[in-house]
Residue frames as a rotation matrix with the C-alpha (Angstrom) as fourth column:
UNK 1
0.792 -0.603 -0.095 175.05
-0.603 -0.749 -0.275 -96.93
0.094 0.275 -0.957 96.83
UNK 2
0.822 -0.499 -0.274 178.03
0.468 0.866 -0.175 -98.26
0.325 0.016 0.946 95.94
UNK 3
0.925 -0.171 0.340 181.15
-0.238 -0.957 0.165 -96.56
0.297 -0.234 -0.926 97.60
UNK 4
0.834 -0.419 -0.359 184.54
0.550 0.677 0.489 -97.72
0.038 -0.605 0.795 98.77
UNK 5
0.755 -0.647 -0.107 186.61
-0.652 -0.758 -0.025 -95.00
-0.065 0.088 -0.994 100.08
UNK 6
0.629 -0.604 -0.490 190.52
0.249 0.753 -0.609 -96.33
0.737 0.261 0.624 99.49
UNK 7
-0.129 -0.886 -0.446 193.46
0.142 0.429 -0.892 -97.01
0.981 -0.178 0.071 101.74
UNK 8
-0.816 -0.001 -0.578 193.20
0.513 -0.463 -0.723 -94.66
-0.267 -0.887 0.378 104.97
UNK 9
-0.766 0.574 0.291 190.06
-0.341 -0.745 0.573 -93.14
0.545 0.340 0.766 103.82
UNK 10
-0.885 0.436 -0.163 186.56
0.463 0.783 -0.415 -93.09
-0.053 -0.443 -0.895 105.56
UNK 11
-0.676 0.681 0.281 183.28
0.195 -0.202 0.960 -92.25
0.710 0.704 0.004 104.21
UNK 12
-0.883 0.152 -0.443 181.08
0.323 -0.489 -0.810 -90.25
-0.340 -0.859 0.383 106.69
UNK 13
-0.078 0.780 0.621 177.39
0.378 -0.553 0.742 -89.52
0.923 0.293 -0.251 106.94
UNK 14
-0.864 -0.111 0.491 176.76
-0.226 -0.786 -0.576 -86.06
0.450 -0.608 0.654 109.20
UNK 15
-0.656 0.681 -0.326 174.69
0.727 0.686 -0.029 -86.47
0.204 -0.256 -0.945 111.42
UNK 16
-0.399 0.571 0.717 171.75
0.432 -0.572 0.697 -84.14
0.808 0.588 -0.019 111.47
UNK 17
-0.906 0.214 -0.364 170.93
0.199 -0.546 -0.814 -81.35
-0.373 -0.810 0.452 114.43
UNK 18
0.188 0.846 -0.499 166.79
0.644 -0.489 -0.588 -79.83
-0.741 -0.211 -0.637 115.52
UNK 19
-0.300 -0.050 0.953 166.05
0.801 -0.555 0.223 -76.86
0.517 0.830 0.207 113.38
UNK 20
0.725 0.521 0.450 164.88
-0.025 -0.633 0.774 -75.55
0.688 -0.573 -0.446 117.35
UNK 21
-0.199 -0.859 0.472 166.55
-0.398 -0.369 -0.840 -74.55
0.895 -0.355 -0.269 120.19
UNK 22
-0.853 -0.050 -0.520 166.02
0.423 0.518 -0.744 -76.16
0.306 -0.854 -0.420 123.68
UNK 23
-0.802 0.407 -0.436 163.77
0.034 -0.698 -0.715 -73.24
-0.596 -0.589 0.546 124.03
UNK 24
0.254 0.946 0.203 161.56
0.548 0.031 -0.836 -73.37
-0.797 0.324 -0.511 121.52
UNK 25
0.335 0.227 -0.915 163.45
-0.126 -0.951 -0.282 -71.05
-0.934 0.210 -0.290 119.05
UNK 26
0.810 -0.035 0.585 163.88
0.483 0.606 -0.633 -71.71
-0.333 0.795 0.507 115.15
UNK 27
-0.159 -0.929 -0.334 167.39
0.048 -0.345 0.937 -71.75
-0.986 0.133 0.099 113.64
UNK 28
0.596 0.056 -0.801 167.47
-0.630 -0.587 -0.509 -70.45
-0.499 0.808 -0.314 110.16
UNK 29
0.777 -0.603 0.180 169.78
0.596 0.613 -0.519 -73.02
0.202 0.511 0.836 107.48
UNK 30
0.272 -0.857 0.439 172.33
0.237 -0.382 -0.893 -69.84
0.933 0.347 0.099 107.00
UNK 31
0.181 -0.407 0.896 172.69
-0.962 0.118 0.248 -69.47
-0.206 -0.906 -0.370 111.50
UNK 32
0.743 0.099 0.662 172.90
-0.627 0.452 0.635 -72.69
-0.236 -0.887 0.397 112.05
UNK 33
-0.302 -0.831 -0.467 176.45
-0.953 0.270 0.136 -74.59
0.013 0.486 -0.874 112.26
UNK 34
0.356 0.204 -0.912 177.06
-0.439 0.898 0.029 -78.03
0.825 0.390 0.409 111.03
UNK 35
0.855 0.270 0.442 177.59
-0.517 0.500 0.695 -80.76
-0.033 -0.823 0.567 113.15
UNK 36
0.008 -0.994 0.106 181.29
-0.963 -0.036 -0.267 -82.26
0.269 -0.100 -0.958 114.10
UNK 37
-0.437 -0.029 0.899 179.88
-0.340 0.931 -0.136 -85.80
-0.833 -0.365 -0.417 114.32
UNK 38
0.201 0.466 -0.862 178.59
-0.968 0.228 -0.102 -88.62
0.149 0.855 0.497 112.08
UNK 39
0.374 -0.034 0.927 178.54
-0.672 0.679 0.296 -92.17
-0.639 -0.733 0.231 111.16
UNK 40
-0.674 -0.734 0.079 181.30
-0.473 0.512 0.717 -94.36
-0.567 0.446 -0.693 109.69
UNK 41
0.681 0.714 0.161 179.07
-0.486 0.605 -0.630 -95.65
-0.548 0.351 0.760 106.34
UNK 42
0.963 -0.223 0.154 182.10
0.212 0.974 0.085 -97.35
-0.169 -0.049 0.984 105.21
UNK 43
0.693 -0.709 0.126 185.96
-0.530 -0.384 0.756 -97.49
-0.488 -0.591 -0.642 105.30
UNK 44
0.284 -0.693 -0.662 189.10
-0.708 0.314 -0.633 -98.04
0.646 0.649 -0.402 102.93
UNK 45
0.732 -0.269 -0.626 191.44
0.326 0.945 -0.025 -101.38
0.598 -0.186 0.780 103.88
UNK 46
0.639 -0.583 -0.502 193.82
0.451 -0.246 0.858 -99.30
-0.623 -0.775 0.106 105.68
UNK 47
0.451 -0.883 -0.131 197.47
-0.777 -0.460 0.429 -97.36
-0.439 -0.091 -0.894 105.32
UNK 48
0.805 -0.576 -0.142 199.99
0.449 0.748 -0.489 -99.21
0.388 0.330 0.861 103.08
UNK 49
0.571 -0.797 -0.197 203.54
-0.267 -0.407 0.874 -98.45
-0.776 -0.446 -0.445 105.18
UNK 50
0.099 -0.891 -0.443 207.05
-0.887 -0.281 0.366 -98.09
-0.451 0.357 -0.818 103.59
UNK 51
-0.651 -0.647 0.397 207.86
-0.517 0.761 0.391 -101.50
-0.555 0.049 -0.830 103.58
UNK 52
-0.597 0.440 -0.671 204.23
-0.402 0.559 0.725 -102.60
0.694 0.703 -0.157 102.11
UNK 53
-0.671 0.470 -0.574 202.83
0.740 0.480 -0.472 -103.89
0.054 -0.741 -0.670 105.08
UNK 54
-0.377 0.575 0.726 199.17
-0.247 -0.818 0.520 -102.56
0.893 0.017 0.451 105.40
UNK 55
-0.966 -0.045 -0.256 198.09
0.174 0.618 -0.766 -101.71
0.193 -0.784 -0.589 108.55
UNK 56
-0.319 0.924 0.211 194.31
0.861 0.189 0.472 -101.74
0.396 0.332 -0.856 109.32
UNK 57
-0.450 0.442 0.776 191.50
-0.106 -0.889 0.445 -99.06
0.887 0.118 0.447 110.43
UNK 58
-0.960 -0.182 0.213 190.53
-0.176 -0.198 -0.964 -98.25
0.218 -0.963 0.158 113.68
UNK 59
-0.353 0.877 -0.325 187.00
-0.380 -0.452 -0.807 -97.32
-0.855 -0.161 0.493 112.84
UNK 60
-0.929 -0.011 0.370 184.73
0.269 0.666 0.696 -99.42
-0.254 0.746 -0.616 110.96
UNK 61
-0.440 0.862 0.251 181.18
0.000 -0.279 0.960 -99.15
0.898 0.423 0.123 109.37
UNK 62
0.344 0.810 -0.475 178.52
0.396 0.334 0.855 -97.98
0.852 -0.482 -0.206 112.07
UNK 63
-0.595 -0.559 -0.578 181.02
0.803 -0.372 -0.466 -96.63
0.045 -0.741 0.670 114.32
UNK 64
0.641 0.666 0.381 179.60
0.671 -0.728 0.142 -93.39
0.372 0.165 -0.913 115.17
UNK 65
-0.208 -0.959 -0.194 182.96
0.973 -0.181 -0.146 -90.95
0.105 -0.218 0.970 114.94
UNK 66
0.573 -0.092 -0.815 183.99
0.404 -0.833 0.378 -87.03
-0.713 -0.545 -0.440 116.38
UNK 67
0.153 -0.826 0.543 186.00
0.985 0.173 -0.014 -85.10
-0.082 0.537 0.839 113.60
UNK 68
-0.719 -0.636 -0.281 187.71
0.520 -0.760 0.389 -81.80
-0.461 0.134 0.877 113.07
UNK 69
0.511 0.813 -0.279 185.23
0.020 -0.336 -0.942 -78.78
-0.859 0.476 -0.188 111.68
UNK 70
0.410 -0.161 -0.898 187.43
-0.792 -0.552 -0.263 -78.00
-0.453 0.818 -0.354 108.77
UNK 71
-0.619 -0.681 0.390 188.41
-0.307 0.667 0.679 -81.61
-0.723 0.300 -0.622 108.11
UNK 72
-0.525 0.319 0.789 187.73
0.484 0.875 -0.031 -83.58
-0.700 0.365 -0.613 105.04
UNK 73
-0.874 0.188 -0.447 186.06
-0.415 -0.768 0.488 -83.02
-0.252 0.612 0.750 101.59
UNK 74
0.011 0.962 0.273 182.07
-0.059 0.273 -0.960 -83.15
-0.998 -0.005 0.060 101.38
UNK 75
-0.980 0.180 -0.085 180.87
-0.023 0.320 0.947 -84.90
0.197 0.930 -0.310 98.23
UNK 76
-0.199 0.979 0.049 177.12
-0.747 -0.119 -0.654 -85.25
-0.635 -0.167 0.755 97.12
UNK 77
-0.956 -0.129 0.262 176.25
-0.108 0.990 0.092 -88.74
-0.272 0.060 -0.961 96.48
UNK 78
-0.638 0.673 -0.373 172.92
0.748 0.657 -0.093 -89.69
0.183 -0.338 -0.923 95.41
UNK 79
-0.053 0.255 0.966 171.59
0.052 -0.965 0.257 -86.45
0.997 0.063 0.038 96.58
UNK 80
0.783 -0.193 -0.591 173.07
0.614 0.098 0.783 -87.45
-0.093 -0.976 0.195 100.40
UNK 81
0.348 -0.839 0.418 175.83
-0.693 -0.531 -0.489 -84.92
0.632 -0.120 -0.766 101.35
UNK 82
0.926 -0.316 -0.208 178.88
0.378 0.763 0.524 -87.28
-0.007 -0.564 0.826 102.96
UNK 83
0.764 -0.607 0.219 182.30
-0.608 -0.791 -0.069 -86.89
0.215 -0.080 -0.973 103.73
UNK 84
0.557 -0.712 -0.428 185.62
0.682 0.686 -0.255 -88.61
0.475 -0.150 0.867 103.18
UNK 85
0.716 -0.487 0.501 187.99
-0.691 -0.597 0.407 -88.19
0.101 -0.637 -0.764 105.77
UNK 86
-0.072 -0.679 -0.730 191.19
-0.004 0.732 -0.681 -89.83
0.997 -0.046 -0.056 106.37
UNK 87
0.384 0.171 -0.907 191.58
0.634 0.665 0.394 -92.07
0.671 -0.727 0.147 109.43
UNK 88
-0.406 -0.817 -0.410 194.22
0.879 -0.226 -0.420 -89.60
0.250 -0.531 0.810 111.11
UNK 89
-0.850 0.217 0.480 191.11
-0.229 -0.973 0.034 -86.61
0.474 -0.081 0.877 111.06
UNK 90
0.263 0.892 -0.369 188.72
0.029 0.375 0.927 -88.43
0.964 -0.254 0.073 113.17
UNK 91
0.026 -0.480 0.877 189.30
-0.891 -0.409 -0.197 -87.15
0.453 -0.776 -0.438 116.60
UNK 92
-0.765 0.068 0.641 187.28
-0.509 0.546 -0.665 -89.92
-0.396 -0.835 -0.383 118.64
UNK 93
-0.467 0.780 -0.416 185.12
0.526 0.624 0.578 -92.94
0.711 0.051 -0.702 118.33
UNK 94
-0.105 0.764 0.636 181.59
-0.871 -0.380 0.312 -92.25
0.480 -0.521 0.705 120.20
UNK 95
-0.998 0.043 -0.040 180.34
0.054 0.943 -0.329 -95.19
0.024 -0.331 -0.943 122.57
């Protein structure tokens, strides 16, 4: 896949939850919520400011990042479901 989100953009793959509960019980597709994490599969050159100066991205490929539930707009690549998000909806980096 080629892909290259632009400026402040970053290209997200969700990462995938059990279809069971700790207990042993099976979640249905339409119960069960998406996940609010994922991993940075690649990442625009940064923010151009006022003056032109661009300034770079926090969060690079591989990172593995925290974002907002209602943030960003899922596309379907490929038949992969991803998400571009700008740099400024990514709560937290993961360690």
């Amino acid at each position: 896949m080629k892909l290259r989100p632009l400026h402040d953009r970053v290209l997200v793959k969700r990462e995938e939850r059990g279809e069971t509960t700790s207990s042993g019980l099976y979640i249905p597709d339409t119960a069960r919520e998406k996940p609010q994490q994922g991993t940075v599969a690649a990442a625009g050159d940064g923010r151009i400011l006022k003056d032109g100066k661009r300034v770079a991205l926090d969060v690079k490929a591989g990172d593995r990042v925290l974002f907002g539930k209602y943030a960003g707009s899922e596309v379907a690549i490929e038949g992969e479901e991803l998400f571009i998000l700008r740099e400024d909806e990514i709560l937290a980096v993961l360690d």
